[in-house]
N, C-alpha and C positions, 0 to 999 in steps of 0.2 A: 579279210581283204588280201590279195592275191598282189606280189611287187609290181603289178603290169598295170594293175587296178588303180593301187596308189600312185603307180606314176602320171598316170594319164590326168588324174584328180588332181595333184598337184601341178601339172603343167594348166590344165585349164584353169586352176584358182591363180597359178601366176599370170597368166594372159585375160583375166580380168582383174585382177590387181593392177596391172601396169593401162590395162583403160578407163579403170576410175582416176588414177594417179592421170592420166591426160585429159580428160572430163575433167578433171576437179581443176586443171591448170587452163585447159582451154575450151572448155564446154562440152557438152555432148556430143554436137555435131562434129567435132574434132577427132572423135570414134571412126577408125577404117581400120578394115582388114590389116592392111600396108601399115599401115603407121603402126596399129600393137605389134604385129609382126618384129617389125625395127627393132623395137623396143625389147624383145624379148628375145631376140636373137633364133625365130623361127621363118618358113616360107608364109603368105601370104596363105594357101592353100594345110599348110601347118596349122595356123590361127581357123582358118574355116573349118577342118577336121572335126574341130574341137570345141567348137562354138555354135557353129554356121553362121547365119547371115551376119550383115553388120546392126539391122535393128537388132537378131537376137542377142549380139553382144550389147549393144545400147542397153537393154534390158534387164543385163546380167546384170551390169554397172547398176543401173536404180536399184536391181533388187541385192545386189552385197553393200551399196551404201546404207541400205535400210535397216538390212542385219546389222552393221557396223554399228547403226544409231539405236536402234535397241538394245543392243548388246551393254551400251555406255549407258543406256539413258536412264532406258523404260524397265531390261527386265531386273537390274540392282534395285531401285527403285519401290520395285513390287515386292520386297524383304521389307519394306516399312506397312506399318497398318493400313488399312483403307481409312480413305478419305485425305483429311490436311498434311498429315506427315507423308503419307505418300507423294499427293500433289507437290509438296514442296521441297522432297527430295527430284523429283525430277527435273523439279527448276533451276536448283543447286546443278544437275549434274550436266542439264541441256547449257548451262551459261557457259561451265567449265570447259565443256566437249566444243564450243564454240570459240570460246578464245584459247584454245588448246590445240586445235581438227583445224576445224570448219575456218579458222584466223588465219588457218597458212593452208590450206587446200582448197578452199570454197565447199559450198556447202552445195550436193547436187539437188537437190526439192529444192533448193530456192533458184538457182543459178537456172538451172532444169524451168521450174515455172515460167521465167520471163524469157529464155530461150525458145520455149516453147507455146508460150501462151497465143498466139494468134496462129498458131500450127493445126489443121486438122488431121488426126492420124492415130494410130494406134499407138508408135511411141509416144505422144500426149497423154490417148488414154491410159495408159499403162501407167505414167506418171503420175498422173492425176490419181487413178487408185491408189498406189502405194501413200502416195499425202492424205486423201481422203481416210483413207483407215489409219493412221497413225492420227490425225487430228478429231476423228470416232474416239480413239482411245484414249487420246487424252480431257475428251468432253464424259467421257465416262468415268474416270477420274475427281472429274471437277463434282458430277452427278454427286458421288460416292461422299465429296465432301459435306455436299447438301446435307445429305439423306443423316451423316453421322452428327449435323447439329455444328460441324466445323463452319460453315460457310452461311450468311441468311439465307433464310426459308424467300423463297422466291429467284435465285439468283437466276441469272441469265444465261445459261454455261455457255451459250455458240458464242455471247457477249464476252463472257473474260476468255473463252480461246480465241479469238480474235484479236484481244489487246495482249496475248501474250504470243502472238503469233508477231504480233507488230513488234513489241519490246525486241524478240532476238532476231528479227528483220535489222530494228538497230544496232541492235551492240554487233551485229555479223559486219553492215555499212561501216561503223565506226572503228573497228577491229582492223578488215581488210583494206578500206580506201582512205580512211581518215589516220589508222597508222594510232589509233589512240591506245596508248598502255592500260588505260583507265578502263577502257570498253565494259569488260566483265564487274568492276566494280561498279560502276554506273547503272550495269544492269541488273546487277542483285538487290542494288538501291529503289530500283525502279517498281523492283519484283515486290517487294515489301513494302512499297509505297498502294502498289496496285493491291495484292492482298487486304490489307488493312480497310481497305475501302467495301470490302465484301464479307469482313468477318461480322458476327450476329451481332 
């Protein structure tokens, strides 16, 4: 890669860095040109060079939050065996990444969902993909635990990701607006209260 290459990659990873950092403080719709621009100390046309639109930067934003949450969550994670140790290393790392991240930034799939939820549009849909496949992969997960005899033979998997979709719904509420130190504990509590209830 050529220094002209690099720069330009690094100024574009910095001008979506400083729009998730505004997304994560004031939502997505909070996403313009102008305002990363500010922020970054480019023109306004600067930021479009390098971007374009303002959904495609909306977009950037979901898709380097996603990486970001991967990165933490899913793909360490997948160093554990399949099935329960897997599963339950990602719950250890989604609680941590939440009262760690997501406690002092917000989390953009969630924040994003009810910003967006009665929105028709391709930023929706866009959003809506990147959750969907990341809640695919962690029902596959759940499958894997089945299938290794970790979890009862019958389980319901859209069932337990739905209650563990809820669970860090809470400890994010309780983390960011209730201000509770406890949050993540409460939620590893929860975690393992809910497991229990699904082992053979």
């Amino acid at each position: 890669m050529d220094a002209k290459t690099q720069k330009a990659e690094l100024t574009r990873a910095a001008i979506v860095g400083a729009a998730l950092d505004l997304a994560g403080a004031e939502g997505l719709e909070a996403i313009t040109l102008q305002a990363v621009a500010d922020r970054v100390g480019l023109s306004k046309s600067g930021v479009f060079s390098r971007v374009g639109s303002r959904e495609a930067l909306q977009k950037a934003v979901i898709e380097e939050f996603g990486r970001r949450f991967l990165a933490d969550v899913f793909v360490p994670a997948m160093q554990q065996p399949k099935g329960l140790p897997r599963l339950d290393e990602i719950m250890r790392r989604w609680i941590v990444r939440t009262r760690d991240i997501e406690g002092h930034t917000g989390c953009i799939f969630t924040a994003g969902a009810f910003e967006l939820d009665d929105r028709e549009g391709e930023l929706r849909d866009f959003l809506h993909g990147e959750v969907t496949r990341w809640r695919a992969a962690l029902r596959r997960t759940v499958l894997q635990s089945v299938e290794a005899g970790h979890l009862r033979p019958g389980t319901d998997a859209d069932q337990l990701v739905a209650e563990i979709y809820s669970l860090i719904m809470g400890q994010l509420h309780d983390t960011r607006f209730l201000r509770d130190a406890r949050a993540a504990e409460r939620a590893q509590a929860s975690w393992r209260r809910l497991l229990q209830s699904y082992l053979p």
